[in-house]
C-alpha positions as CSV (number, residue, x, y, z in Angstrom):
1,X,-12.5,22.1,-35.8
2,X,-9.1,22.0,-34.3
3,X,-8.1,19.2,-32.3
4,X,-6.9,20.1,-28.5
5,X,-3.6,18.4,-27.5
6,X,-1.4,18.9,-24.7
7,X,1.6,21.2,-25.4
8,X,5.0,21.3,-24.5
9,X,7.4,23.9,-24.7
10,X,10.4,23.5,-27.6
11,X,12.1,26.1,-29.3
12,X,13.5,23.5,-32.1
13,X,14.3,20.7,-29.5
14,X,12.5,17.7,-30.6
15,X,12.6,15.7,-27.1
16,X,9.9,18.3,-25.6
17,X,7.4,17.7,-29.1
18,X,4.4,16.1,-28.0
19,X,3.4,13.2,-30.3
20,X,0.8,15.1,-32.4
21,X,3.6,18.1,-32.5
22,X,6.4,15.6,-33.9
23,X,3.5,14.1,-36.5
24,X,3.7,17.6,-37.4
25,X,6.9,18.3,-38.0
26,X,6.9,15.2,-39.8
27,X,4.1,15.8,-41.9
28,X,5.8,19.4,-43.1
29,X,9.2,17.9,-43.7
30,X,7.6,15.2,-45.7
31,X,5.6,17.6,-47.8
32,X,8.4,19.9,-48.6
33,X,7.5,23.2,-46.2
34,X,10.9,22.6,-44.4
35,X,12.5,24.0,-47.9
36,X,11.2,27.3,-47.3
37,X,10.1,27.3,-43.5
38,X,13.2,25.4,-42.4
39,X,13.6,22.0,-41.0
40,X,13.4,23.4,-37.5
41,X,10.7,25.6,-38.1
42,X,13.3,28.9,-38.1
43,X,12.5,29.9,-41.4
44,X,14.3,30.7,-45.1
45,X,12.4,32.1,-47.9
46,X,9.1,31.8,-45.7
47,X,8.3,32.9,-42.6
48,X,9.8,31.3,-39.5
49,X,7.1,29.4,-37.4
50,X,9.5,29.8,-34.1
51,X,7.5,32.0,-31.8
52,X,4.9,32.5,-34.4
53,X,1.3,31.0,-32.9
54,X,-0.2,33.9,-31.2
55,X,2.1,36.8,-32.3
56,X,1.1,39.3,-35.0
57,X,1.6,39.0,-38.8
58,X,1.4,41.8,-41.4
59,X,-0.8,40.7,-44.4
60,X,-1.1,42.1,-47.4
61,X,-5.0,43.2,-47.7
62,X,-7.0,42.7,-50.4
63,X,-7.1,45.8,-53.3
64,X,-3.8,46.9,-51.8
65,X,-1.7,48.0,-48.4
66,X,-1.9,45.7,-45.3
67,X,-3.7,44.8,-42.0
68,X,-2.5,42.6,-39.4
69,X,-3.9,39.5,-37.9
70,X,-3.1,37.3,-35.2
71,X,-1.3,34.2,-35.7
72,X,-4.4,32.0,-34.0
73,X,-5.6,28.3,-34.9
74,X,-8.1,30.0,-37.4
75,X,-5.0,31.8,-39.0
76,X,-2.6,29.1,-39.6
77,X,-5.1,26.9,-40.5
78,X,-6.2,28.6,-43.2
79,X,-3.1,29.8,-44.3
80,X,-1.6,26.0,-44.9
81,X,-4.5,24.9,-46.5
82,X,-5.2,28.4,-48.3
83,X,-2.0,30.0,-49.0
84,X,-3.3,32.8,-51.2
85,X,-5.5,34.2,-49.0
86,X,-3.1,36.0,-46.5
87,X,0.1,36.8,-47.8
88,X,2.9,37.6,-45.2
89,X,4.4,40.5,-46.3
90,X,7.7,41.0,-47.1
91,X,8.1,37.7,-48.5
92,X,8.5,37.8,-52.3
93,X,8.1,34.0,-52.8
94,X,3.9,32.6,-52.5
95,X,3.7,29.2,-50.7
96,X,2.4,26.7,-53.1
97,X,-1.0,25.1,-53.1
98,X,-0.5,21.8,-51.2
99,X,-2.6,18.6,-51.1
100,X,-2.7,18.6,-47.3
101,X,-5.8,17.2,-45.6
102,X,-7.2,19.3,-43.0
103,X,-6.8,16.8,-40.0
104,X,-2.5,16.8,-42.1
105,X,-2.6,20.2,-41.4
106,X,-3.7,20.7,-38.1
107,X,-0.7,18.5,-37.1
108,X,1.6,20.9,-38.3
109,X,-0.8,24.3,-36.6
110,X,0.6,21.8,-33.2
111,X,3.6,21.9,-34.7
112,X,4.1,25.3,-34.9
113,X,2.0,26.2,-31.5
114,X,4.9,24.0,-29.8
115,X,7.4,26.1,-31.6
116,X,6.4,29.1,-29.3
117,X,8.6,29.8,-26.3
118,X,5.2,30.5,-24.3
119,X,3.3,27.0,-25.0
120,X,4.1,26.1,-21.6
């Protein structure tokens, strides 16, 4: 289950992060993702998570071609603490395996929901 916390809108500015969004941030820098997924959340050799909660994703679908999903709770959830299960595509590099406790990365799902211009 996903904890609910109050959101505040960002778009990379660390002063509007709401504690459990800033824990996130924390927790992703401090676990590497910001060396693919930036520091900020803008993205690299991952996926940027700017604007991402709630948007679309192209995945590539099991036995071959894609489907798209929506980037909900459920979705980037799953894909921190299973990274091999949905693969974004166009991005040649897979995101490690990580060691990240659920309640870990739910901070950063937070994280990323306060990255979105619309989490007003």
């Amino acid at each position: 289950m996903l904890l609910a916390f109050g959101v505040a809108s960002c778009g990379g500015d660390d002063t509007n992060l709401s504690e459990i969004g800033q824990l996130g941030k924390d927790t992703s820098n401090a676990n590497g993702c910001a060396s693919c997924h930036g520091a900020n959340g803008q993205g690299g050799v991952g996926p940027g998570w700017i604007d991402l909660a709630g948007a679309e994703r192209e995945i590539e679908a099991e036995g071959g071609g894609t489907t798209t999903v929506v980037a909900d709770d459920a979705y980037l959830l799953r894909a921190i603490l299973e990274p091999e299960a949905e693969v974004v595509v166009g991005y040649t590099i897979q995101m490690p395996v990580n060691a990240l406790s659920e309640a870990e990365a739910e901070t950063i799902v937070q994280y990323i929901k306060e990255l979105s211009s619309d989490s007003e």
